[in-house]
N, C-alpha and C positions, 0 to 999 in steps of 0.2 A: 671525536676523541674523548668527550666529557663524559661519553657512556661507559667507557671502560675504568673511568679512574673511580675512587671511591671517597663518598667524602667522609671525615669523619667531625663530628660535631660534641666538640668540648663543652666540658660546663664552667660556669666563671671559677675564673678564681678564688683562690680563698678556702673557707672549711667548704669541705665536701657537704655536697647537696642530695640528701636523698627524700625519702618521702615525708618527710619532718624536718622544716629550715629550722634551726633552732638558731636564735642572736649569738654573740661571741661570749655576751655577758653569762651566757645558761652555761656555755662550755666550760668556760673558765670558773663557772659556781659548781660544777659538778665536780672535774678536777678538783677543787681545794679543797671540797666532802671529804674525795677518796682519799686524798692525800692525808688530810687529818685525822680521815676515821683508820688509817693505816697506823698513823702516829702512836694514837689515844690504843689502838691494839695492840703494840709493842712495849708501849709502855706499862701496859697493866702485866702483861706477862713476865716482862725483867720484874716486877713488882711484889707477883704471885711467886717468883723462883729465889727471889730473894730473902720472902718472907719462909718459905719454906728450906732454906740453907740455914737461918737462924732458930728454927726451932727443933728442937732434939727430937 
């Protein structure tokens, strides 16, 4: 009977594992990058449209 069943073999838990284990600490430093460099590009642009509402 163990020939017909099929097994299928997890990988651990946790951040997914591909051909690059990268620490939690890289994940969560790269997250904060994007997040910020997202920030820092929102902000110049309200910046850029506001300076450009104020001059004739």
């Amino acid at each position: 009977m163990n020939s017909l069943q099929t097994r299928t073999e997890r990988p651990p838990e946790g951040l997914a594992r591909g051909i690059v284990v990268a620490p939690k600490w890289a994940v969560a430093a790269l997250g904060a990058a994007v997040v910020l460099g997202a920030i820092i590009y929102l902000v110049v642009r309200v910046r850029r449209a506001r300076k450009n509402l104020r001059a004739p």
